[in-house]
C-alpha positions in Angstrom: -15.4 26.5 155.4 -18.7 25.8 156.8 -21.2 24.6 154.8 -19.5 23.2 152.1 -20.1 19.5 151.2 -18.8 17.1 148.4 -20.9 15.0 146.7 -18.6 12.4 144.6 -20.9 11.0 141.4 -18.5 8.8 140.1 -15.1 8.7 142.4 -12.4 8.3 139.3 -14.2 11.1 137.5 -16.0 14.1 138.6 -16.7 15.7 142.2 -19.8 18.2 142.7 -18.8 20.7 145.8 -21.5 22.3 147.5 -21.4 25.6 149.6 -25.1 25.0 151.0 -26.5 27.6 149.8 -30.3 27.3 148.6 -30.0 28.6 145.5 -28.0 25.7 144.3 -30.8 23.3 144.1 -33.1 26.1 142.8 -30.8 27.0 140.1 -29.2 23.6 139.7 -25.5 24.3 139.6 -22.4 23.6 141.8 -20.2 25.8 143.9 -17.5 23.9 142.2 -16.8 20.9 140.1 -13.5 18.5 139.6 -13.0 16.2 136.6 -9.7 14.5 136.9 -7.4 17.1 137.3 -9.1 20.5 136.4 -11.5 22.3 138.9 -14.0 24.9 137.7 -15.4 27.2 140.6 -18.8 28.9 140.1 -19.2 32.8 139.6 -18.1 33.8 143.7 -19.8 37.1 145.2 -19.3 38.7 148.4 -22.0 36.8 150.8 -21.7 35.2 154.2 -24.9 33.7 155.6 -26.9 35.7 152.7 -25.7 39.1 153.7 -22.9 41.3 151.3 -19.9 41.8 153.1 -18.2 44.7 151.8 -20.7 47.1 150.9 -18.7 50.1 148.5 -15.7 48.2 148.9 -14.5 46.3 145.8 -11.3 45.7 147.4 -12.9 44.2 150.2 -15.5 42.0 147.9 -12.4 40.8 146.0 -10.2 39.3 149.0 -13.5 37.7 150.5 -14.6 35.9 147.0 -10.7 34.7 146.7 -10.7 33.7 150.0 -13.6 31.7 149.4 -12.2 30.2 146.4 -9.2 29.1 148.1 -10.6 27.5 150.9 -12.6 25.7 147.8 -9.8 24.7 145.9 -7.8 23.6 149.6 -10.4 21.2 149.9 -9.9 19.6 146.6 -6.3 19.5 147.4 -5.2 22.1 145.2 -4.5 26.0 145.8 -4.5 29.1 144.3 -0.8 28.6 142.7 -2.3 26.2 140.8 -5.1 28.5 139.1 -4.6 28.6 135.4 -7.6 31.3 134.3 -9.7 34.1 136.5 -12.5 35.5 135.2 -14.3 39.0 136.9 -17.1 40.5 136.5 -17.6 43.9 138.2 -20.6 46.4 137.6 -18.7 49.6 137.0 -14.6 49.1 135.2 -13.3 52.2 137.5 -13.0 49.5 140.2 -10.4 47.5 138.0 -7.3 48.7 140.6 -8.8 48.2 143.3 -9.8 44.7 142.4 -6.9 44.1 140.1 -5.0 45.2 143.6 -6.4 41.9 145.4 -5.7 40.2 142.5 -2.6 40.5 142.7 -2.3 39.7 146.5 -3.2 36.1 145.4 -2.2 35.8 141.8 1.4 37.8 141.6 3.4 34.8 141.3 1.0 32.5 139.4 -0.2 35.1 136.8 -2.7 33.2 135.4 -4.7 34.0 132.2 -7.1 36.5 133.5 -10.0 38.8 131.9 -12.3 41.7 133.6 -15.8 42.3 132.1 -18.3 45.3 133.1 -21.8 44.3 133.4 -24.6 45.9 133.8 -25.7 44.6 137.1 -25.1 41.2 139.7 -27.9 39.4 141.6 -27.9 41.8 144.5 -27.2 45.1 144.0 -24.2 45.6 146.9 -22.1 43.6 144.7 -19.9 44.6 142.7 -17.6 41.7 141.7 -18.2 37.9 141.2 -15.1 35.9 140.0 -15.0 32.2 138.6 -11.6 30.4 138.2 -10.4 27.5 136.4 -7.3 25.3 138.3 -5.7 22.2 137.0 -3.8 20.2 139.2 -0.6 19.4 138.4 
C-alpha cells in the first residue's frame, strides 16, 4: 500500500509501521506496531488520501478498513487468518449486519475474539466504523 513505511527501533523486538499520514506525528501513535510475534493495528477508518470512501455505506467502510488492515498485516508477514481479536467501533449499532456481513467475508474461518461498541461519534463525521485488531504470529 502506498505510503506505508517501517521504522525498526530495535530489530529483535519491536517494529513501528507508518501509513504516512500527518496525524501520526501530531498525535504520536503508529498505524501499527510488532513485538515479537503479536501485531496491534491502530483504530482503521475509511480514508484514502484524506477523503471518506464510502459515505452511508458501512458495508463499504468495513471491506476498505479490512483491506487496509490486511495489506498491513501482509507486510509484517502475517495475514488475516492469523488475527486473534477485532475490535469495532460504529456510531449507530443498527449497522452491526452490515458490518458484521464484511466481517465475516474475512474472519469466517478464523473467528477471532471479536467485540462491537456504539459511540457517540468518530473523527469525521462520514465514518461510521473504525476497527483495530490484534494478530499473533504463529
Amino acid at each position: 500500500m502506498p505510503g506505508i513505511g517501517y521504522q525498526t527501533i530495535d530489530p529483535m523486538k519491536r517494529i513501528n509501521i507508518s501509513s504516512g499520514s500527518a496525524w501520526e506525528t501530531k498525535v504520536g501513535y503508529s498505524r501499527a506496531v510488532k513485538v515479537n510475534n503479536v501485531i496491534e493495528v491502530a483504530g482503521t477508518t475509511a480514508t484514502h488520501n484524506g477523503k471518506v470512501v464510502g459515505k452511508d455505506d458501512p458495508y463499504l467502510q468495513t471491506r476498505f478498513i479490512l483491506e487496509i488492515i490486511s495489506d498491513v498485516l501482509k507486510g509484517l508477514g502475517s495475514g488475516m487468518e492469523q488475527v486473534v481479536r477485532t475490535r469495532m467501533y460504529v456510531v449507530d449499532i443498527k449497522y452491526w449486519e452490515e458490518i458484521g456481513r464484511a466481517h465475516a467475508e474475512f474472519f469466517s474461518d478464523v473467528k477471532p475474539a471479536a467485540t462491537m461498541v456504539e459511540v457517540k461519534s468518530l473523527i469525521h463525521p462520514d465514518l461510521l466504523v473504525e476497527i483495530e485488531v490484534t494478530a499473533i504470529i504463529i
